[in-house]
BAKOLMI-759578 format. One line per field, with one value per residue (C-alpha): x, y, z; chain; residue number from 0. Coordinates in steps of 0.001 Angstrom, whole numbers, plus 500000, padded with zeros to 6 digits. Layout:
u <- [X, ...]
v <- [Y, ...]
w <- [Z, ...]
chaine <- [A, ...]
num <- [NUM, ...]
//
This chain:
u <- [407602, 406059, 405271, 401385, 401898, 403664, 401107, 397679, 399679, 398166, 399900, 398023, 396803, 398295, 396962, 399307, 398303, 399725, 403003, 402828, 403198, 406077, 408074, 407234, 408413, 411614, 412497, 412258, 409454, 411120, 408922, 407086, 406828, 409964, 411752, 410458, 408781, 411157, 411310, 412639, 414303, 411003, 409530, 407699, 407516, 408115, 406499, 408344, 405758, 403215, 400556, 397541, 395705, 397443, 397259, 393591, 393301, 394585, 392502, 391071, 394170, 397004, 395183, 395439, 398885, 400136, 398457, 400242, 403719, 403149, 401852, 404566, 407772, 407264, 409315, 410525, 414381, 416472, 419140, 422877, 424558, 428470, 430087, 433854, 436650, 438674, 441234, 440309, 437790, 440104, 440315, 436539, 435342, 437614, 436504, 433224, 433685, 434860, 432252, 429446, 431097, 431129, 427786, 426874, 423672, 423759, 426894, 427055, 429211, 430412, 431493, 433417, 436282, 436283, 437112, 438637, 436317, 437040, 434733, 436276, 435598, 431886, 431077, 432811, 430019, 427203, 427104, 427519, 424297, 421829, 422356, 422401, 420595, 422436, 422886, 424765, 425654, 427591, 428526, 428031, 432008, 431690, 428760, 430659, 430200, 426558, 427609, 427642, 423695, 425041, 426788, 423932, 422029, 418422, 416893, 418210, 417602, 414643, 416686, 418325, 417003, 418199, 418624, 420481, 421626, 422755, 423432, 421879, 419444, 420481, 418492, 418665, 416819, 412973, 413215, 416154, 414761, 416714, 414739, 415856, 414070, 416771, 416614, 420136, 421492, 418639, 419692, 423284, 422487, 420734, 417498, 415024, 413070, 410170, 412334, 413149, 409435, 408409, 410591, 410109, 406778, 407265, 410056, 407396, 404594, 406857, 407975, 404306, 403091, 405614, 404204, 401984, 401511, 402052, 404728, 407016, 405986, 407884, 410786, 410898, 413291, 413835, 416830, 417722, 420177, 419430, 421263, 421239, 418577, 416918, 413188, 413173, 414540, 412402, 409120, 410648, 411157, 407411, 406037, 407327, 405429, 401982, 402685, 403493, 400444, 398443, 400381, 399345, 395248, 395367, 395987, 393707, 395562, 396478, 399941, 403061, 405917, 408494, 411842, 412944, 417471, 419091, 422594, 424294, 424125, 427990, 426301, 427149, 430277, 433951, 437531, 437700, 437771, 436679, 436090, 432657, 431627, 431068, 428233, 426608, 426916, 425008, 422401, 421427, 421060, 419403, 416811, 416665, 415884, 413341, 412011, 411265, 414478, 414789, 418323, 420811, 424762, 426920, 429702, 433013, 433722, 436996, 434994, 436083, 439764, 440365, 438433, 440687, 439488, 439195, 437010, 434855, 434304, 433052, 430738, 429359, 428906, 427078, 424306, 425225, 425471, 421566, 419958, 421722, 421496, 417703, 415790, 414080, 414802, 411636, 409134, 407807, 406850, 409065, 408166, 404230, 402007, 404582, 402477, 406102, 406965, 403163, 402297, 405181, 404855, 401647, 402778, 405550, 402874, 400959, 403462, 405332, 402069, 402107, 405085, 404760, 401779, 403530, 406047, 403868, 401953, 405583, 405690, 407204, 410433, 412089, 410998, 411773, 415269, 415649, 414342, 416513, 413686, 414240, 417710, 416890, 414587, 417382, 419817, 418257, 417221, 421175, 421978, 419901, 421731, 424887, 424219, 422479, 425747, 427816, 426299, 426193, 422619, 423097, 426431, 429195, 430925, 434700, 433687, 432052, 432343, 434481, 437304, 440835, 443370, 446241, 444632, 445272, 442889, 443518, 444076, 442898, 440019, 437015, 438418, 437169, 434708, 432791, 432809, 429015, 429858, 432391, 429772, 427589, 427381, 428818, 428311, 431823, 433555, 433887, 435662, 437767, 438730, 439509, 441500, 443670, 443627, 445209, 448155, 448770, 449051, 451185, 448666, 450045, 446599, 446068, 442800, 443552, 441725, 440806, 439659, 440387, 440292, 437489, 435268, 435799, 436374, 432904, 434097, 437538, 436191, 434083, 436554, 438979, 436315, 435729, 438703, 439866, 437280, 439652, 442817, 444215, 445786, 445292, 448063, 446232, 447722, 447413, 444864, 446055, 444082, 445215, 445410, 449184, 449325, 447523, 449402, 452540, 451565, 450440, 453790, 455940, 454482, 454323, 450725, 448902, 444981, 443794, 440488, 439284, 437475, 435617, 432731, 431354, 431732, 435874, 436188, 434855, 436878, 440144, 439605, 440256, 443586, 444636, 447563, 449195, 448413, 446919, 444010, 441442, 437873, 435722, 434006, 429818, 427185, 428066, 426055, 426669, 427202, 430019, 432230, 431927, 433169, 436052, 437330, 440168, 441308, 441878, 438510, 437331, 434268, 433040, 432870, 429123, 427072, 425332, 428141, 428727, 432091, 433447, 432870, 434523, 437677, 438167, 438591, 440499, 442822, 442789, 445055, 447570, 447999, 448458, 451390, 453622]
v <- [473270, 474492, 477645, 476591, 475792, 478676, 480857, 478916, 479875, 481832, 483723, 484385, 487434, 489076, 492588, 495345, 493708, 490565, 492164, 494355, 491040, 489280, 492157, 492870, 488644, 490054, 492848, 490694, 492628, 496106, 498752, 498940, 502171, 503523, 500751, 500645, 504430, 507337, 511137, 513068, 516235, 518066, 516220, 513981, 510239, 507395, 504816, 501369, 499967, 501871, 500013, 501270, 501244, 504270, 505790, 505616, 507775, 510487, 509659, 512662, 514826, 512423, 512739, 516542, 516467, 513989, 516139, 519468, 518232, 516941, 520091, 521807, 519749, 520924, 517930, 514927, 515201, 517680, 520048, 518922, 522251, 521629, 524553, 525372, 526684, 529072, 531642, 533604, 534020, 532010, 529332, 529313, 529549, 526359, 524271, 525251, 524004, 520863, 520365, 520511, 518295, 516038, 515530, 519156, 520685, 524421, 526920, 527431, 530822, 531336, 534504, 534860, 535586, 538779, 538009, 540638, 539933, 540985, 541443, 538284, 535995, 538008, 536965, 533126, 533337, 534655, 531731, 529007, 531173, 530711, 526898, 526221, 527475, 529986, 529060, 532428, 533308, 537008, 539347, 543076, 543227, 541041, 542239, 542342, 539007, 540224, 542539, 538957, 539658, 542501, 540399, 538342, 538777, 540838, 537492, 535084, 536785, 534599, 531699, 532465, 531276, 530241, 531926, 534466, 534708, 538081, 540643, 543423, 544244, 543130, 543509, 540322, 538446, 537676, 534238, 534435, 534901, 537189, 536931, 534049, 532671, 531190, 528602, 527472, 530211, 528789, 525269, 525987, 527781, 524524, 524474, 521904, 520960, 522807, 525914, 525900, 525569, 527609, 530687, 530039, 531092, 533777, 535229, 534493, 536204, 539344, 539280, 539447, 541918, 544245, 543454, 541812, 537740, 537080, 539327, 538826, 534648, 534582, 536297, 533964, 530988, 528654, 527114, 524234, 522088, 518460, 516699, 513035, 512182, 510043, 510162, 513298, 515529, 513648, 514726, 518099, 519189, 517293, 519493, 522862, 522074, 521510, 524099, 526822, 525538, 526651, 529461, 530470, 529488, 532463, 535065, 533644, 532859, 529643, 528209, 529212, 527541, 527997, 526599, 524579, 524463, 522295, 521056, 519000, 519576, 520183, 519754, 516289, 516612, 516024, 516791, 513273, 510282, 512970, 509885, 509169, 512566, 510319, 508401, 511054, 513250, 510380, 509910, 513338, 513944, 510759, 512346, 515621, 513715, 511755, 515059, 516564, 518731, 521390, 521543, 520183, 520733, 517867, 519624, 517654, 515227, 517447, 520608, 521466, 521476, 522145, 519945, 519100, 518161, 514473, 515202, 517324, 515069, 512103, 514408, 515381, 511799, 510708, 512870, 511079, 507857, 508680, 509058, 506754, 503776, 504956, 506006, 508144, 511104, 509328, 510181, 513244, 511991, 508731, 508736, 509252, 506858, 505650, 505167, 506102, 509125, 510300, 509988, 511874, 514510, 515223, 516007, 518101, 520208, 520389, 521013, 524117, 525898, 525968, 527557, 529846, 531172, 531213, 533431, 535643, 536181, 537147, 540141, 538261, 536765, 540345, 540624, 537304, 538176, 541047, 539853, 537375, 534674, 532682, 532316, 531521, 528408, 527172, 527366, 525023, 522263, 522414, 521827, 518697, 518048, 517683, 516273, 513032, 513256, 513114, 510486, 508212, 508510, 509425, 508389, 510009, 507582, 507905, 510918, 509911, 506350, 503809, 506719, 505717, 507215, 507954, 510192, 513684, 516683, 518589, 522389, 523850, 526000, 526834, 528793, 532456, 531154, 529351, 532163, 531899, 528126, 529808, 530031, 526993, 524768, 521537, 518143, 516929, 520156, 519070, 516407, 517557, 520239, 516913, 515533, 518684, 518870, 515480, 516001, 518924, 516130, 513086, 510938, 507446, 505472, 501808, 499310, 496939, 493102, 491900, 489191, 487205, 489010, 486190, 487228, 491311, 491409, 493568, 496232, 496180, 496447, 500019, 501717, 501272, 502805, 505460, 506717, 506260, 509017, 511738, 510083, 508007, 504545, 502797, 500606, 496965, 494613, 490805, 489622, 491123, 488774, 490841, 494135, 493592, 492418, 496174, 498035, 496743, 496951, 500592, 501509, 499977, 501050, 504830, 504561, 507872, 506935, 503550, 501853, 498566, 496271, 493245, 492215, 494084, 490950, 490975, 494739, 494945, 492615, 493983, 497903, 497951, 496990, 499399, 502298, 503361, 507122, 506471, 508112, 504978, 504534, 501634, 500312, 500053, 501520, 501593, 503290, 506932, 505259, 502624, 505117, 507736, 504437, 503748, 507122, 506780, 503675, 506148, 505194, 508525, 507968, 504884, 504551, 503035, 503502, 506835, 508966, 512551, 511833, 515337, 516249, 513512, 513567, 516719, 515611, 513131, 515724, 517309, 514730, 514639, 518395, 518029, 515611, 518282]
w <- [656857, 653623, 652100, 652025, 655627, 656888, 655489, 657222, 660427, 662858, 665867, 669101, 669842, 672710, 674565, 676071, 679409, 678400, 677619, 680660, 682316, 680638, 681090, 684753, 685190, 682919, 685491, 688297, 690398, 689949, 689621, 685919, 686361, 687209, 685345, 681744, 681835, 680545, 681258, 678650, 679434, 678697, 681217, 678855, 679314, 676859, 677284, 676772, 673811, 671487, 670719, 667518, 670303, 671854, 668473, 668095, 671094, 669398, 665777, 665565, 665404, 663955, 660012, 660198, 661994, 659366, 656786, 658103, 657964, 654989, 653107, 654867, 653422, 649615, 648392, 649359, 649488, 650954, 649991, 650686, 652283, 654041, 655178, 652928, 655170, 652772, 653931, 650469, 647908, 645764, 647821, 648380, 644865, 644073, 647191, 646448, 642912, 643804, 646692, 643861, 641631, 645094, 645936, 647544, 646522, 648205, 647855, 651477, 652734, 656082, 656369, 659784, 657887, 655638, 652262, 649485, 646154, 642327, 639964, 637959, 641107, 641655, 638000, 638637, 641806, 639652, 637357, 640463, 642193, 639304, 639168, 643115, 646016, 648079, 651929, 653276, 656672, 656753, 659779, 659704, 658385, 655743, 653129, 650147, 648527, 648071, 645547, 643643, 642778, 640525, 638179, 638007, 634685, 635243, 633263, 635563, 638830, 639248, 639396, 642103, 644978, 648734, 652196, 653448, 657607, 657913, 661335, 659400, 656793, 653403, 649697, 648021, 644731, 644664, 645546, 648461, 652315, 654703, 657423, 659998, 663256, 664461, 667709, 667360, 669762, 672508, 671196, 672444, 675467, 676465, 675583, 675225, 671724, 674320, 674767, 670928, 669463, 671746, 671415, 667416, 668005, 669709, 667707, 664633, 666847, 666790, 663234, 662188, 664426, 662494, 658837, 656278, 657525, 653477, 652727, 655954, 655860, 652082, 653505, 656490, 656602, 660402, 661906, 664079, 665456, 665672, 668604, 668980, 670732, 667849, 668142, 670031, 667304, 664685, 666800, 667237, 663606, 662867, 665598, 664415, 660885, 662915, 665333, 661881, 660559, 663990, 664265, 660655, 661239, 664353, 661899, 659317, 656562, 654603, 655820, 653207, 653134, 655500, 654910, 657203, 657542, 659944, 660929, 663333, 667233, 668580, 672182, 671904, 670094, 672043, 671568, 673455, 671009, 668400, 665720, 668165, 666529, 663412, 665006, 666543, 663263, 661827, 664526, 663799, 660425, 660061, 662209, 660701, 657539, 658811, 660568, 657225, 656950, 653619, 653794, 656307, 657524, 658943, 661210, 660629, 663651, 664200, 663803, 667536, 666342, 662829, 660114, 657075, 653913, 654610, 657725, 655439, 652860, 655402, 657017, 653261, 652389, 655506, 653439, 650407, 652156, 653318, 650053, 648139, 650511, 652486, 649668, 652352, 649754, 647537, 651058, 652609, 655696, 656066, 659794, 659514, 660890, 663534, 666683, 668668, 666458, 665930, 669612, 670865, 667827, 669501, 672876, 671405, 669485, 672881, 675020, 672920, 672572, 675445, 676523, 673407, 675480, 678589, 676982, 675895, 678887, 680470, 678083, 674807, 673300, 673607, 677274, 678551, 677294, 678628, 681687, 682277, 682488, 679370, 680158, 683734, 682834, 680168, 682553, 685009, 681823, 681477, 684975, 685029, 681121, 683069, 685725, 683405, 682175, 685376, 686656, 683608, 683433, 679896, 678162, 675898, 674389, 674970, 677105, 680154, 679383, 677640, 677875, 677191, 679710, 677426, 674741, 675241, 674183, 671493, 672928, 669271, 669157, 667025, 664021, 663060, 660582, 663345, 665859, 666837, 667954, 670521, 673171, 672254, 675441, 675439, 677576, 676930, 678110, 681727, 681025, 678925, 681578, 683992, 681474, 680800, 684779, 684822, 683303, 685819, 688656, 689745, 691572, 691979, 692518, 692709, 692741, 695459, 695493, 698359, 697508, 693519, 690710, 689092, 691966, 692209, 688357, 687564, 690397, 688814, 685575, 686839, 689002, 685979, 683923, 686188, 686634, 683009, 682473, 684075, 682382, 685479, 685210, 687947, 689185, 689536, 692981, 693390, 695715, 699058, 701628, 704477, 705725, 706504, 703146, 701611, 704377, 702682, 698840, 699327, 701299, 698796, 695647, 697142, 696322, 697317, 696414, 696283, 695625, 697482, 695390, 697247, 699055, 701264, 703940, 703179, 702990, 706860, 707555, 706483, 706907, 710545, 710170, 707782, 708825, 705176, 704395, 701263, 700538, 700178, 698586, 698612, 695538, 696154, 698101, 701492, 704625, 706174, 709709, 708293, 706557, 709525, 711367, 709141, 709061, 711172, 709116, 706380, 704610, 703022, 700400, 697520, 693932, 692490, 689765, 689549, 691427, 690130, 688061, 687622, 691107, 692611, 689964, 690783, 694543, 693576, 690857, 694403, 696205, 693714, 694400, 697950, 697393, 695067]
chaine <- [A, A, A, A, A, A, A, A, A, A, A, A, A, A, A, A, A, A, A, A, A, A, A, A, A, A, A, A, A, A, A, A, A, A, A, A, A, A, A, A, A, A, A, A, A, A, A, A, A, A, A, A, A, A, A, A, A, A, A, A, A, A, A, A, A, A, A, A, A, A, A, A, A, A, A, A, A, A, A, A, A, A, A, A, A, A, A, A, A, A, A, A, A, A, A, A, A, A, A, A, A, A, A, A, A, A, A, A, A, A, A, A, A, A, A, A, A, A, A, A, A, A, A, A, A, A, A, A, A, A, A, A, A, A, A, A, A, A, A, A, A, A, A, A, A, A, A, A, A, A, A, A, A, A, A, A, A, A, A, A, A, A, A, A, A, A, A, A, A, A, A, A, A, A, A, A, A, A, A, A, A, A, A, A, A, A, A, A, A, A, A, A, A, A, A, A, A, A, A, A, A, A, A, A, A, A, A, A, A, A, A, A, A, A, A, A, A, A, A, A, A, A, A, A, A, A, A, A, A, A, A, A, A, A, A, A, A, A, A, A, A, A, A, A, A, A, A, A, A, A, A, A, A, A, A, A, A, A, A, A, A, A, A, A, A, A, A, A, A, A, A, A, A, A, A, A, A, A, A, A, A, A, A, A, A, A, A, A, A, A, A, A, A, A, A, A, A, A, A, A, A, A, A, A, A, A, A, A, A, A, A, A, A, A, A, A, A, A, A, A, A, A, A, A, A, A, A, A, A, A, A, A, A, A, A, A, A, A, A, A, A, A, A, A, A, A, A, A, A, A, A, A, A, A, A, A, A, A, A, A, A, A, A, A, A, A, A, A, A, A, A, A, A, A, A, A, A, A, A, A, A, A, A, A, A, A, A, A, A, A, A, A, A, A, A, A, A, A, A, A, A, A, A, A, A, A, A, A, A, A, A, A, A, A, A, A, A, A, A, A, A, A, A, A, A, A, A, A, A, A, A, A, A, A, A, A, A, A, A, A, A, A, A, A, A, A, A, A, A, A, A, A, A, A, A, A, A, A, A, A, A, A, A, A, A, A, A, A, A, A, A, A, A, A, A, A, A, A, A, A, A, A, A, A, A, A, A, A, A, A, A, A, A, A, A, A, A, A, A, A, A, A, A, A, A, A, A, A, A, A, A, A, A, A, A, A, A, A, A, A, A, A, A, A, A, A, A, A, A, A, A, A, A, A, A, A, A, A, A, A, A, A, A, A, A, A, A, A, A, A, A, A, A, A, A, A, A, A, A, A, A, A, A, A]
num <- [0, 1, 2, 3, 4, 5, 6, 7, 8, 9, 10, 11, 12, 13, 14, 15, 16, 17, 18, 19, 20, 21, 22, 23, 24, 25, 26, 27, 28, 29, 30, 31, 32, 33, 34, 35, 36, 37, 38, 39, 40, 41, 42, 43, 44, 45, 46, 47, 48, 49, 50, 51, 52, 53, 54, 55, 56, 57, 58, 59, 60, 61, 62, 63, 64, 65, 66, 67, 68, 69, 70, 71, 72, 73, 74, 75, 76, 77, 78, 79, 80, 81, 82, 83, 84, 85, 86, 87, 88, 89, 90, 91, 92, 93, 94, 95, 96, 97, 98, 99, 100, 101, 102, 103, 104, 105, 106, 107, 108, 109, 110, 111, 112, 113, 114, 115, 116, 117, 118, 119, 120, 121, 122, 123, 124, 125, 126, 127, 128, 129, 130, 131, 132, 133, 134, 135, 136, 137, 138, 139, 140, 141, 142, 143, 144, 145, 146, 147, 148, 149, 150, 151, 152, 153, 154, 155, 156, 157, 158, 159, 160, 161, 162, 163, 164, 165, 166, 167, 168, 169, 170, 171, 172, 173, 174, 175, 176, 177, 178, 179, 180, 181, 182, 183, 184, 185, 186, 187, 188, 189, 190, 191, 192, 193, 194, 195, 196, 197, 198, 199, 200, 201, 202, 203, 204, 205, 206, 207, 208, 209, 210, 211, 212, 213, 214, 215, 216, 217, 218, 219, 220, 221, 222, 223, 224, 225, 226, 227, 228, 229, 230, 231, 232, 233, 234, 235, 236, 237, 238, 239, 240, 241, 242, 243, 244, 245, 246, 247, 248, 249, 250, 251, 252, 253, 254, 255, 256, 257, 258, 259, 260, 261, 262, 263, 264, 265, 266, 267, 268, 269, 270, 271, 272, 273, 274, 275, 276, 277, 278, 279, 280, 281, 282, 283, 284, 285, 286, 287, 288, 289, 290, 291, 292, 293, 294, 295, 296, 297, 298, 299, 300, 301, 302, 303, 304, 305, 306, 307, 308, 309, 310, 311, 312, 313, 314, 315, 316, 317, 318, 319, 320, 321, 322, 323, 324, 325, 326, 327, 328, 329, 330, 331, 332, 333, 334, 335, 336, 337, 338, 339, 340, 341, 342, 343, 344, 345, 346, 347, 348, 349, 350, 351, 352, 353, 354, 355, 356, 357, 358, 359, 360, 361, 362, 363, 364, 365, 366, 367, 368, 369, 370, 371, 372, 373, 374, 375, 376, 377, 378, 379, 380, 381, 382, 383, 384, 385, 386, 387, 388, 389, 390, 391, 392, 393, 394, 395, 396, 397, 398, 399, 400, 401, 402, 403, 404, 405, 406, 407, 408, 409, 410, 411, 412, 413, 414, 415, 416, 417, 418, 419, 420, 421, 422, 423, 424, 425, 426, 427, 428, 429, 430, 431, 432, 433, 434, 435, 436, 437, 438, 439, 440, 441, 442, 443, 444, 445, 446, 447, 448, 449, 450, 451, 452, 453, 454, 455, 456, 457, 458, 459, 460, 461, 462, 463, 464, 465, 466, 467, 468, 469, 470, 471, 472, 473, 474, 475, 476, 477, 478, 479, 480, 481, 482, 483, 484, 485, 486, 487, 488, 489, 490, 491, 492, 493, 494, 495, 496, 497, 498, 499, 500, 501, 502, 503, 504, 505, 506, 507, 508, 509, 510, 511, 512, 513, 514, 515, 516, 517, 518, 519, 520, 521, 522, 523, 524, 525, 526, 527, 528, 529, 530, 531, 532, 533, 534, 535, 536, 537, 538, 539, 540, 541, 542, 543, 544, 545, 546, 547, 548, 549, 550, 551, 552, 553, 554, 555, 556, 557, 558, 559, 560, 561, 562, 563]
//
């Protein structure tokens, strides 16, 4: 075929209809619906294709959303800003040094850990400040690095520029913002991208109610974590930039910029398999970059143990990896005109208002605190959060799935400089409980075929899995035909908890012969009436597909306690 050719080529045209169809022939007559449709944590439903069609629904509001985000992200790239761990200003200034030479953009302080300052290191500071932004995050007990403004000279204050996270009030340069909304602490208490717009809002609502819109929107500066659910987060930073702009309109005034810092979501992260962190640190900031983010922190993938300075410098070049190899550094709005992105940016808008309204019909942000009704409806978005992720209805790599058995969990903590992460929920932490609860027991378990291992291989394959999860190695037996022949292999091998894989036709055949004491599950769904009846055979639940992991472990852990 030819060039000339190839062009003259025309492709049917096909409707949504038309595609509606092929995929319900696909799915083999289950439900479209239920099948292909998704609900989002925020009760929002993907759809499984976006069509322009879709889009034009929503013409009249996707130019001035577009338009909104775009005014509100005052340049295309965005600031590099990784966290140093020092255990002295020394230290610090040298890491910092050598972080800038490195590819970081922002000289980031964490200030968890008091730090003794001299004027010489103040002045070494000074000069750093008035060539890069300033990203600094103090405590009430540690104030004195901002004594580095002082050794600033009066003509170059106006250089310095950046934001400042601070427990108290603090003076600070022209050009540096001290006053944070910050939705990370929501973020880790569970909250949805719903929960975080919204309270944004609110905590905006009362920040302006206090002062001048102008005067207190220049001091102003936003956080947010950016987990790893890819599209989601992209909508949810785009929203916040429509919903500021909305917010702005209701008092009148033209919209200022609002800085906009982000940084990697530990909710996701694991001590388990801790490299995984890598992917999902990608994920994330990929999407905070696409979301329009200012500046943005990657969190080491052995941030929940002790990052070293390999670990650090990966997680600041999967920022340099994105703008050298993306070019989405050249874009505002790499992600406008998606009919996926735009669509659900949309119902993100709609649905925080929303709740910003609801919240401030309950009194405001201070009020639903107080209250105890905030946390209340967090709390029961983060039961559902883990119980997607007990039942595999959302993975973890390495976690909840695809776990190896023989690695143990690191037992080091968070370090001092990280102390507001202490409290942050996390999906993983369950499991790593069962794992640490593992090594605690001396189950001897087993996963018995009843029938060839060619023909049970796929239920082999999961109850290995599953288990694996909570750090137990099943024994594997040869196909036992009989229940003589199981009776015997469990008594033998001293086997306390044993799973029978098979189909369901050979498993009734065998159970009623079974007499070892062995604790024994059946692979697959089986009926309320046939496990009451196989009871006394020693029969006591199943293993399938959508069972709550940690709760069964832990009944499992449970045996192995009996037996000491």
């Amino acid at each position: 075929m030819t060039i000339e050719s190839m062009k003259n080529i025309n492709f049917p045209t096909h409707t949504y209809n038309d595609w509606q169809e092929a995929a319900e022939k696909a799915i083999n007559g289950k439900p479209f619906e239920e099948t292909l449709k998704t609900s989002t944590i925020e009760d929002i439903t993907l759809e499984p294709l976006y069509t322009k069609a879709m889009l034009d629904k929503l013409d009249r509001y996707i130019p001035a959303q577009v338009a909104a985000i775009q005014r509100g992200k005052h340049q295309p790239s965005w600031l590099v800003s990784q966290e140093v761990t020092a255990d002295s200003a020394e230290e610090y200034l040298a890491l910092m040094k050598d972080d800038i030479l490195r590819g970081n953009e922002t000289v980031v302080y964490t200030g968890f850990s008091k730090f003794e300052w001299t004027d010489k290191q103040l002045i070494d500071l000074a000069e750093m400040i008035v060539q890069y932004p300033i990203y600094f995050k103090l405590t009430s007990d540690d104030q004195h690095i901002l004594h580095v403004f002082d050794f600033v000279n009066p003509q170059q204050l106006s250089k310095v520029q950046g934001v400042i996270f601070s427990e108290d009030t603090v003076e600070a340069p022209e050009n540096v913002r001290t006053q944070l909304v910050d939705t990370i602490p929501i973020h880790h208490a569970g909250g949805t991208a719903i929960h975080e717009l919204g309270v944004a809002l609110s905590i905006l609502s009362e920040r302006m109610a206090d002062g001048d819109f102008t005067s207190v929107a220049k001091n102003t500066w936003i956080r947010f974590a950016v987990d790893t659910q890819f599209f989601q987060e992209i909508a949810k930073l785009r929203a916040f930039r429509v919903l500021w702009q909305v917010f702005s309109s209701a008092f009148g005034e033209e919209t200022p910029t609002l800085p906009l810092f982000t940084e990697t979501s530990v909710r996701s992260y694991s001590k388990l398999d801790p490299y995984v962190n890598l992917l999902r640190a990608g994920n994330s900031t990929f999407a905070a970059v696409l979301g329009g983010t200012d500046a943005h922190t990657v969190h080491p993938h052995d941030f929940l143990t002790k990052p070293d300075l390999s670990s650090r410098r990966i997680a600041r070049n999967v920022q340099l990896v994105l703008k050298e190899e993306t070019h989405v550094s050249h874009v505002v709005d790499p992600s406008a005109g998606s009919y996926f992105i735009e669509t659900l940016t949309k119902q993100y808008v709609e649905a925080a208002w929303n709740y910003f309204l609801e919240i401030e019909k309950a009194g405001g942000y201070a009020e639903v605190i107080k209250s105890g009704w905030l946390t209340d409806d967090i709390q029961a978005k983060w039961i559902e959060r883990e119980k997607n992720i007990a039942t595999r209805k959302q993975s973890l790599i390495g976690t909840n799935i695809y776990a190896n058995p023989q690695e143990t969990v690191k037992d080091a903590k968070i370090g001092d400089s990280h102390m507001e992460y202490m409290t942050a929920k996390r999906l993983a932490t369950p499991f790593e409980n069962l794992r640490a609860e593992s090594k605690k027991t001396s189950l001897k378990s087993a996963i018995v075929l009843v029938e060839p291992l060619k023909k049970s291989k796929a239920q082999v394959d999961f109850v290995s899995g599953f288990l694996a999860v909570g750090g137990i190695e099943p024994l594997i037996s040869k196909h036992l035909a009989t229940a003589e022949e199981i009776n015997q292999f469990l008594t033998n091998e001293k086997i306390e908890y044993a799973v029978l894989c098979g189909s369901k036709e050979t498993i009734a055949s065998v159970v009623p012969g079974l007499k070892a004491k062995a604790n024994i599950d059946l692979a697959g769904k089986y009926s309320k009436q046939e496990l009451a009846d196989w009871t006394q055979y020693g029969i006591s639940d199943t293993l399938y597909s959508g069972k709550h992991m940690t709760a069964k472990l832990e009944k499992i852990f449970a045996l192995g306690k009996e037996s000491l």
